[in-house]
LUMLUM-230107 format. One record per residue (C-alpha): x, y, z; chain; residue number from 1. Coordinates in steps of 0.001 Angstrom, whole numbers, plus 500000, padded with zeros to 6 digits. Example, Ala and Ser with C-alpha at 12.3 -4.5 7.8 and 13.67 -1.06 7.14 Angstrom:
BEGIN
<<512300, 495500, 507800>, A, 1>
<<513670, 498940, 507140>, A, 2>
//
This chain:
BEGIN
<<045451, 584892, 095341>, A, 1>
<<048742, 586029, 096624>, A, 2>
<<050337, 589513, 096154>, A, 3>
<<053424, 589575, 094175>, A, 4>
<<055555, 592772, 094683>, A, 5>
<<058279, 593684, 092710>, A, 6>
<<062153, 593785, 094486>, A, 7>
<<061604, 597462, 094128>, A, 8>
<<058663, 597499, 096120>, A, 9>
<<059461, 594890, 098600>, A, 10>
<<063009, 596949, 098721>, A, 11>
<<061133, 600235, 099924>, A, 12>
<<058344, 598362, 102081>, A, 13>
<<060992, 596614, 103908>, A, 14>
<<062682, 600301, 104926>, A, 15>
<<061646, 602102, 108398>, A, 16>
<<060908, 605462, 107263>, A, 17>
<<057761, 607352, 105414>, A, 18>
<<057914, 605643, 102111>, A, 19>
<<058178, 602141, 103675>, A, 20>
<<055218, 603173, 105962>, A, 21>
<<052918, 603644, 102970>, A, 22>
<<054224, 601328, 100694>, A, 23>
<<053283, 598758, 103284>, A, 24>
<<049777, 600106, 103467>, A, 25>
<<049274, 599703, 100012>, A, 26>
<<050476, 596423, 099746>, A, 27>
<<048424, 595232, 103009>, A, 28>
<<045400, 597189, 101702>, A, 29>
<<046131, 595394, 098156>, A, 30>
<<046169, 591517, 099898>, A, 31>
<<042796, 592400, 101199>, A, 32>
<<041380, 593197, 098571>, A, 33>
<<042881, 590306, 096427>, A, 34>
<<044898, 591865, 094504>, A, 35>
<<047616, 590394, 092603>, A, 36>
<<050091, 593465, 092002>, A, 37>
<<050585, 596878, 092881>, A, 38>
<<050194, 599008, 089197>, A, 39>
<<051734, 602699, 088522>, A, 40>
<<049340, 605632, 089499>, A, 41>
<<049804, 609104, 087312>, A, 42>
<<048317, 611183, 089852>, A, 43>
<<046217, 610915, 093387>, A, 44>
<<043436, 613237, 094519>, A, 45>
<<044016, 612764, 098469>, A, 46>
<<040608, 613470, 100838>, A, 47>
<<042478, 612442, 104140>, A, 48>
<<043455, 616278, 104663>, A, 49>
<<040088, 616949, 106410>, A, 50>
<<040477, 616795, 109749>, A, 51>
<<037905, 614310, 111958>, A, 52>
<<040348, 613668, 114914>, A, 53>
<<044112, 614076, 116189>, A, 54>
<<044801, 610722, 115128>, A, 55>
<<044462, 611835, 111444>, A, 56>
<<046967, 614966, 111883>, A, 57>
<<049206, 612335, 113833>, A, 58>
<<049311, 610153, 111240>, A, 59>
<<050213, 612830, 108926>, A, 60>
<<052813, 614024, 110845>, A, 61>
<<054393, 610869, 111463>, A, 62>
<<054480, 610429, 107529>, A, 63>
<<056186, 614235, 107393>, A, 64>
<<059054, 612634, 110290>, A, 65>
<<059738, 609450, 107824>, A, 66>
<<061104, 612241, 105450>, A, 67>
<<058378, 610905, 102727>, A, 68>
<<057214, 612646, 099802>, A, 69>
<<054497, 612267, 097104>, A, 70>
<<056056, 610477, 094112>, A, 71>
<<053394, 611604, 091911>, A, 72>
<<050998, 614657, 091311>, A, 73>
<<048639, 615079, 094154>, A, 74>
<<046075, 617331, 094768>, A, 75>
<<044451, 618004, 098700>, A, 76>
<<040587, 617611, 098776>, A, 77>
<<038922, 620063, 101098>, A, 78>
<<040085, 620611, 104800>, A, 79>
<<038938, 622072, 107628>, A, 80>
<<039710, 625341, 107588>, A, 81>
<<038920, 627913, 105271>, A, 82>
<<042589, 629940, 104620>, A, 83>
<<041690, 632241, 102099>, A, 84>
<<040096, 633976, 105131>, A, 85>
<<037207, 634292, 102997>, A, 86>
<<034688, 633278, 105909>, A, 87>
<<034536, 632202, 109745>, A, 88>
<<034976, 629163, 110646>, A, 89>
<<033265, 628478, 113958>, A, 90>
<<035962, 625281, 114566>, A, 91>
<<037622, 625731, 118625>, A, 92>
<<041088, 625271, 120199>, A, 93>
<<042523, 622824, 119919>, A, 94>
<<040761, 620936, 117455>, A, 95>
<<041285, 624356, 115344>, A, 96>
<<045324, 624349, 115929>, A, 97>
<<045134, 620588, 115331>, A, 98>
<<043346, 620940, 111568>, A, 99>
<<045406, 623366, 110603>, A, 100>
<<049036, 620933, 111563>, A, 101>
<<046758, 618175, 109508>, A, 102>
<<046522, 621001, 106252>, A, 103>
<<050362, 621805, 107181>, A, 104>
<<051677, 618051, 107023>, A, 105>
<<050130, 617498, 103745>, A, 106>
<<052030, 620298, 102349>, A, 107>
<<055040, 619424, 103613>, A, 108>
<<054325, 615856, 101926>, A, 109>
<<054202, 617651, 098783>, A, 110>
<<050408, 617816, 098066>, A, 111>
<<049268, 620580, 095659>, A, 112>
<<047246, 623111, 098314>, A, 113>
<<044371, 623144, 095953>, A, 114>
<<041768, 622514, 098777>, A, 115>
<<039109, 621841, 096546>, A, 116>
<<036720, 618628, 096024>, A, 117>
<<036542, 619696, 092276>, A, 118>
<<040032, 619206, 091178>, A, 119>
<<038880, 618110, 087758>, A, 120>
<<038090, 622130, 087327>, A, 121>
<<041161, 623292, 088952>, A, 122>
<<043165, 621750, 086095>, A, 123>
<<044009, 618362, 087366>, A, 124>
<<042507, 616107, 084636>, A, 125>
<<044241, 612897, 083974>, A, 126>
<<044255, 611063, 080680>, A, 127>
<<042120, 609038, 079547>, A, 128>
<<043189, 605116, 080614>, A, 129>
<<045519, 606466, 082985>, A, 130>
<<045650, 604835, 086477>, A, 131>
<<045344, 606973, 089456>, A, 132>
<<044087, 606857, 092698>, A, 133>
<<041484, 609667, 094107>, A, 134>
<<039702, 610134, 096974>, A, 135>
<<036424, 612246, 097632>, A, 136>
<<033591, 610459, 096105>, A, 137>
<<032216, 613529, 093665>, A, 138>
<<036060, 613583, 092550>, A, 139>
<<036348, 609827, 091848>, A, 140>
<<033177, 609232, 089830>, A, 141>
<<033886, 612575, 087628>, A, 142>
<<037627, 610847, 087328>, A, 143>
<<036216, 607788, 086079>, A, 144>
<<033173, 609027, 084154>, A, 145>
<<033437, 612112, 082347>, A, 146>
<<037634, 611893, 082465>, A, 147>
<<037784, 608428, 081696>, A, 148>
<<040600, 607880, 083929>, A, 149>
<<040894, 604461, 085862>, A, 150>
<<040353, 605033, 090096>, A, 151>
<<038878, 603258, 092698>, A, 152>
<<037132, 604850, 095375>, A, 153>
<<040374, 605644, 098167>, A, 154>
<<039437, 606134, 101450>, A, 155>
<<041436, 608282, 104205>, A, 156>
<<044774, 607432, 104277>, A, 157>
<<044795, 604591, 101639>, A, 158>
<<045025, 607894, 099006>, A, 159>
<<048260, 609613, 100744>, A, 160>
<<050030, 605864, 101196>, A, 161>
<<049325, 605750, 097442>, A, 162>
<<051118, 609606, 096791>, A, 163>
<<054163, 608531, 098621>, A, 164>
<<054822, 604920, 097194>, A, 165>
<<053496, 605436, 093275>, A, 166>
<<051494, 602697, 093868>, A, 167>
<<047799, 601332, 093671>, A, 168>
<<046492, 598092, 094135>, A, 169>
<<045097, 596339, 090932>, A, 170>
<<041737, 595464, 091483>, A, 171>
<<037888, 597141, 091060>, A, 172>
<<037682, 599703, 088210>, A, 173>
<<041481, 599786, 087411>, A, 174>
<<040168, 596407, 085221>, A, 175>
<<038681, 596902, 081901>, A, 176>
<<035864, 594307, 082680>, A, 177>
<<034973, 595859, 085715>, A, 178>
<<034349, 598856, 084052>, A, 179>
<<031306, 597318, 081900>, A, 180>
<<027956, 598466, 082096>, A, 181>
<<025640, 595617, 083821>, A, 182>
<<022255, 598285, 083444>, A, 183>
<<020398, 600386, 081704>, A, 184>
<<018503, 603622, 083515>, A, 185>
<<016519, 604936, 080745>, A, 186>
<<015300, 608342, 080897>, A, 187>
<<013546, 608778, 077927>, A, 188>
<<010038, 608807, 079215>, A, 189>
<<011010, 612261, 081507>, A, 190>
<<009744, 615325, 079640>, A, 191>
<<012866, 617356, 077826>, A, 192>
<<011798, 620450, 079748>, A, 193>
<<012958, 618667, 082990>, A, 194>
<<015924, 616874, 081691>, A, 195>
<<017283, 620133, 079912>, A, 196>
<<017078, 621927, 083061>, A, 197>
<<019273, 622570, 085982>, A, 198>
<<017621, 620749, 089001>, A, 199>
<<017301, 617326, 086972>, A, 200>
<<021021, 616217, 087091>, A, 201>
<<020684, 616124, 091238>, A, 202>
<<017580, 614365, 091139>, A, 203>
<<018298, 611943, 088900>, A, 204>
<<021828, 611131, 090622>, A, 205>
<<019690, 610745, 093858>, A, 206>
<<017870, 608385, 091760>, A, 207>
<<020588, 606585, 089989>, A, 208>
<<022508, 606092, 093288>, A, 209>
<<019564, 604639, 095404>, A, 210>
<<018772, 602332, 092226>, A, 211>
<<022292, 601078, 091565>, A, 212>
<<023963, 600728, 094114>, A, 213>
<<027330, 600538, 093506>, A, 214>
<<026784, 599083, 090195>, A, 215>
<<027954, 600365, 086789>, A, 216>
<<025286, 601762, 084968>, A, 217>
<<024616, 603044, 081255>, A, 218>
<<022218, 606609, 081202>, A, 219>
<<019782, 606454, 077597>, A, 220>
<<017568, 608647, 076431>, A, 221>
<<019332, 611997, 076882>, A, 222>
<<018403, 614293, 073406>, A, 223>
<<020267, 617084, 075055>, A, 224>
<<024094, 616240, 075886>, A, 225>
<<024830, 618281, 079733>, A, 226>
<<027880, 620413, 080342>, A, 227>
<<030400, 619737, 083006>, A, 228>
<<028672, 620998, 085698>, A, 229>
<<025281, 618845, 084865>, A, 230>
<<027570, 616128, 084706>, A, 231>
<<029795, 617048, 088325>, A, 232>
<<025845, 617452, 089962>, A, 233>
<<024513, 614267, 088796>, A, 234>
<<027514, 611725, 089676>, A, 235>
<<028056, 613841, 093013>, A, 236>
<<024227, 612855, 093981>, A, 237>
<<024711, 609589, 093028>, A, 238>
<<028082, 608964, 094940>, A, 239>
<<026287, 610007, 097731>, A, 240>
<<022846, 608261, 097559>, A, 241>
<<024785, 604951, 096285>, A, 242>
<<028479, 604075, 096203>, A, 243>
<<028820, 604749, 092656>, A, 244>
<<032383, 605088, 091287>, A, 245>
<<031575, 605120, 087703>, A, 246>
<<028743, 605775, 085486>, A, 247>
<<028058, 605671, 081669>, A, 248>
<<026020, 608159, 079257>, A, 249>
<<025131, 607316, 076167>, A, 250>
<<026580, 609184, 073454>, A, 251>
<<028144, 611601, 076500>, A, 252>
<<030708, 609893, 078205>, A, 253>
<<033858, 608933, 076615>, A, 254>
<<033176, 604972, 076894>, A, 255>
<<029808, 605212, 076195>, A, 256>
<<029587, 606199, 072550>, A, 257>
<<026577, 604257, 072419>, A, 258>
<<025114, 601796, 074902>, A, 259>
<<026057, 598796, 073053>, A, 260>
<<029414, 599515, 073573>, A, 261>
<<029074, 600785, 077478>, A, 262>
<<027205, 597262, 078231>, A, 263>
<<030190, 595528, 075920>, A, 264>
<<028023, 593799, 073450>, A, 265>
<<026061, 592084, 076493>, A, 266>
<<022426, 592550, 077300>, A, 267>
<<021491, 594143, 080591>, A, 268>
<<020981, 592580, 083391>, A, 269>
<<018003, 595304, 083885>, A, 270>
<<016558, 598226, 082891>, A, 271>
<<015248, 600817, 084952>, A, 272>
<<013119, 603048, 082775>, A, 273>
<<012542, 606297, 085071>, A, 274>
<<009014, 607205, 085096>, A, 275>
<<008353, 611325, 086017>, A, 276>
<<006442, 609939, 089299>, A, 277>
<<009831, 608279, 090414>, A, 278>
<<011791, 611559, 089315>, A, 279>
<<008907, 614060, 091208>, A, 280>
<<009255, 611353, 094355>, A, 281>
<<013362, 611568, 094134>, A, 282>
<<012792, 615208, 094183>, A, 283>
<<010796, 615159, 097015>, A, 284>
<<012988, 613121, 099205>, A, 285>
<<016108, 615598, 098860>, A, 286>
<<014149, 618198, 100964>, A, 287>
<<014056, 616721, 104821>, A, 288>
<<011755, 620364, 106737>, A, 289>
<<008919, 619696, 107984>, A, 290>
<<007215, 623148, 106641>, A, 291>
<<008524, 625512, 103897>, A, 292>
<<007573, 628475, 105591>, A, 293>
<<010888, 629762, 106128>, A, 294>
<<014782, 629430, 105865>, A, 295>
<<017993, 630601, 107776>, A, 296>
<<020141, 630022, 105189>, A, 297>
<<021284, 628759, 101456>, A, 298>
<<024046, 627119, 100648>, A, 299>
<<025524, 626026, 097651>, A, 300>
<<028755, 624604, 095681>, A, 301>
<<029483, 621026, 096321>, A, 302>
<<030930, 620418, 094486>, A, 303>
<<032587, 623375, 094421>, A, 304>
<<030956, 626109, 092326>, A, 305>
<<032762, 626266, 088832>, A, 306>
<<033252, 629912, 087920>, A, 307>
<<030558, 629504, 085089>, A, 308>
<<028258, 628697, 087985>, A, 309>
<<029231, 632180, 089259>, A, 310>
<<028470, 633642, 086469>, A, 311>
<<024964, 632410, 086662>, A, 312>
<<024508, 633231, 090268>, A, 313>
<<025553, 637080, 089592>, A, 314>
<<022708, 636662, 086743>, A, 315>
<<020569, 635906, 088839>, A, 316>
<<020563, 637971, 091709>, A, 317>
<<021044, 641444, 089420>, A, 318>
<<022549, 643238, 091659>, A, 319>
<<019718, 642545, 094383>, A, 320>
<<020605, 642666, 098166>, A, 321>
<<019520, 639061, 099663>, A, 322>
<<017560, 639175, 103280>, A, 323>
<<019462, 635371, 103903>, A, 324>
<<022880, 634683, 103482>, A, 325>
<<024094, 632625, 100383>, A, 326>
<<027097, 630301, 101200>, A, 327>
<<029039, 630249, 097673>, A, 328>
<<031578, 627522, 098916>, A, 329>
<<034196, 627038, 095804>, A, 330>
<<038180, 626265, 095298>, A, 331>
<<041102, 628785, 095360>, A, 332>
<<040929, 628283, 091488>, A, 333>
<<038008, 630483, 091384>, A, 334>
<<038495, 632280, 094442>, A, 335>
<<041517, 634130, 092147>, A, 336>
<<039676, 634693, 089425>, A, 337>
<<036922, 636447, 090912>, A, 338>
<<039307, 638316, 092894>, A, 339>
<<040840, 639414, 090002>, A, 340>
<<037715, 641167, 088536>, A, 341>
<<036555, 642490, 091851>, A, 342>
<<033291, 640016, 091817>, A, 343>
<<034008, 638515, 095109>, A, 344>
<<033665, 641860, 097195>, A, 345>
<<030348, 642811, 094862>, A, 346>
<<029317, 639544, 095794>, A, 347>
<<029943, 640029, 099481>, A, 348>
<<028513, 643288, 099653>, A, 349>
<<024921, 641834, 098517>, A, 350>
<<025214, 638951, 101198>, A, 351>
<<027066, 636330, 099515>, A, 352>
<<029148, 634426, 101692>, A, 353>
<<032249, 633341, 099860>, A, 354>
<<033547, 630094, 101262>, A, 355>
<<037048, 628690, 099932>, A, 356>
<<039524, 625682, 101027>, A, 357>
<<036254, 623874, 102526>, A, 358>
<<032555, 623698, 102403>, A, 359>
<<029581, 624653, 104993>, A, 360>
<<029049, 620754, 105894>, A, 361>
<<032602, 619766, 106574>, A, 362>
<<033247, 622276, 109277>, A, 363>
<<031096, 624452, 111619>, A, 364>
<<030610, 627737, 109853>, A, 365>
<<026563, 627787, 109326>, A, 366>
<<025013, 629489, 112794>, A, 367>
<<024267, 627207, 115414>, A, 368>
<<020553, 626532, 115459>, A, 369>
<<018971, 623801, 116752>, A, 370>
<<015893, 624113, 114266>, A, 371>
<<017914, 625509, 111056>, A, 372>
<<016202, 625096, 107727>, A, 373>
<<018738, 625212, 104927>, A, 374>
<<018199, 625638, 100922>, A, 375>
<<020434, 624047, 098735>, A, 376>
<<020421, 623155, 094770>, A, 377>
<<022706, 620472, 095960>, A, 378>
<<022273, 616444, 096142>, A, 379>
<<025207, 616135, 097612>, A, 380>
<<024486, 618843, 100176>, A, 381>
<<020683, 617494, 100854>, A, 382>
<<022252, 614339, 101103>, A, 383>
<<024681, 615091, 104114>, A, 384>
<<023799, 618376, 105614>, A, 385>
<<021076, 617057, 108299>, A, 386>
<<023283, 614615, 109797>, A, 387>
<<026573, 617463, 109468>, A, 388>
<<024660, 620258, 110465>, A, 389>
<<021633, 619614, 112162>, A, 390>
<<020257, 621783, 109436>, A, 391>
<<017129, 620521, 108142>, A, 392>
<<016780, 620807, 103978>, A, 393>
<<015049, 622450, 101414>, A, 394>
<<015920, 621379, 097971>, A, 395>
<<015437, 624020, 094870>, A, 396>
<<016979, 625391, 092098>, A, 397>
<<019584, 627861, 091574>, A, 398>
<<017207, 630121, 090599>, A, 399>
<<014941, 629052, 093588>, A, 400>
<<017689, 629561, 095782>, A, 401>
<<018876, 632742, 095039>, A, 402>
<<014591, 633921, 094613>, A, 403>
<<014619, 632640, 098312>, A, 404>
<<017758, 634456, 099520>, A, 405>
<<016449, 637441, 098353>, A, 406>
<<012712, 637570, 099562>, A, 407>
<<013772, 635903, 103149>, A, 408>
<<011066, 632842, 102346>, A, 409>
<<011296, 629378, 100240>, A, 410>
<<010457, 630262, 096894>, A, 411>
<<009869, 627544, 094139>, A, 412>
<<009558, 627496, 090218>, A, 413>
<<007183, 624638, 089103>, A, 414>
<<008131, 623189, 085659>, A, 415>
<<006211, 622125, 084090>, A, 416>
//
């Protein structure tokens, strides 16, 4: 199948600056993938801010030189860097000077400087059927899932090329039939105590991502309909075991108001029904020490911590002093907001390290230790931090996180 571009588009891809430079990336990226037209994008989320080499802040540059500009709203992922100046970043010349031209160029592009990998909570939240085109996997499945917007997953610098040229190609889960559920992942045989609480929506994303693939599933047998959060934990975890860019919840998720309709009058193709042995086993597997005799640190918020999850942390620690840091990482958003009230510095003063613009498994900021056990209540973070940090992993609750934090040992709350 051939790519047809408009005159407009073949106009602009034909020109030698910026905008020809990414509309010519989309359109090459679009023949690759078979597509058969570019379509209008409302908005991009871009990840390629984050700084993994000097070719990245090159590239950005060169964009900035070619006089090009986002077309459309677009927010910046996290970078490298955290400049809030809420904590150290352990990051050396020149790579430091080099991420922080890569966070510069993007602004100069246009991008909102919303450094966050939660944008949906920061008050970009596209309509529902709208096209756009995200990056950062937690970001894209939320987009598609709870939002009900239309993204694929955009990889570094696919997302920018899209900003500047108002374009996306038309192919994956832009289409309606791609969109489909082809599975059920039953969860009714879990015990409510589990699925109403906290630390289920990270295992079962672990679960659901490792199962599926990058398929797109339907969730049944929820009684208890999650909050936002719940919801940002489980796809995050699953987008990070699996390549899932869209998931369905019965009765939950906007094209899911029953599984009929999330499967499209089809049967499944198969049902997983989750057992609490595979949910105790997918619990297991997020933690990665060897012994759970002590930890160096905790770290939690990614996604980014909401400020509702905040307001459960200060709950929880009541005013208690904690013998291990806590590494809060969360978005500018927040950051204000809690500046604002004077939380963040009776956060700090307890041991709470505030981390904005990034996140503890992105960049260096965690102490260098070759033998480093970290706790986390997140997938997403027990998914990546070994291989980021060296850190070996600890999964728990909030609760079992900040319990930890505060006696200097893993603590754990058994549900039952």
């Amino acid at each position: 199948m051939s790519l047809d571009l408009t005159s407009d588009e073949r106009h602009i891809a034909g020109g030698g600056d910026g905008a020809g430079m990414a509309m010519r990336i989309v359109a090459e990226s679009a023949a690759l993938l078979g597509a058969p037209r570019l379509i209008p994008i409302a908005s991009t989320h871009v990840d390629g801010a984050l700084y993994h080499g000097d070719s990245g802040t090159l590239f950005a540059e060169r964009l900035v030189e070619g006089g090009a500009r986002v077309a459309v709203r677009s927010t910046l992922n996290v970078g490298a860097l955290d400049l809030m100046g809420c904590s150290r970043v352990r990051l050396e010349e020149p790579q430091r000077s080099m991420a922080r031209r890569m966070m510069e160029a993007y602004r100069k592009l246009g991008c909102e400087q919303s450094w966050t990998c939660a944008p949906y909570q920061a008050g970009h939240r596209p309509a529902f059927g709208s096209d756009v085109a995200w990056g950062e996997s937690n970001a894209v499945v939320f987009c598609n899932s709870v939002l009900g917007a239309r993204t694929n997953r955009y990889g570094d610098f696919l997302d920018i090329a899209c900003a500047i040229s108002g374009r996306a190609p038309d192919f994956g889960l832009h289409l309606q039939a791609n969109r489909r559920a082809s599975l059920v992942f039953d969860v009714s045989a879990l015990p409510q105590t589990f699925l109403a609480s906290e630390i289920a929506w990270p295992v079962l994303g672990s679960l659901y991502g490792r199962e599926v693939g990058n398929a797109v599933g339907v969730v049944t047998g929820m009684e208890k309909i999650p909050g936002e959060d719940a919801l940002k934990a489980f796809g995050a975890a699953a987008a990070s075991s699996g390549a899932v860019g869209l998931f369905h919840i019965a009765g939950v998720t906007p094209e899911a108001p029953d599984a009929e309709t999330a499967l499209g009058g089809v049967e499944a193709d198969v049902t997983i029904r989750v057992t609490p042995e595979m949910a105790r086993q997918a619990q297991a597997r997020l933690s990665t020490a060897a012994s759970t005799d002590r930890i160096d640190a905790v770290a939690i918020g990614s996604p980014h911590l909401s400020l509702a999850e905040f307001d459960t942390l200060e709950q929880l620690m009541a005013g208690r002093r904690l013998n291990v840091p806590i590494h809060a990482c969360t978005g500018r958003h927040v950051l204000s907001e809690l500046d604002r009230d004077g939380r963040r510095k009776a956060l700090e003063a307890l041991g709470v390290v505030v981390v904005a613009d990034t996140c503890v498994v992105v960049t260096p900021i965690l102490p260098d230790r070759a033998d480093g056990v970290l706790m986390t209540n997140s997938g997403k973070f027990a998914h990546y931090a070994p291989g980021n940090t060296g850190y070996a992993v600890l999964y728990g609750s909030l609760a079992d996180c900040v319990e930890s934090a505060v006696s200097g040992r893993p603590v754990f709350t058994r549900l039952g």
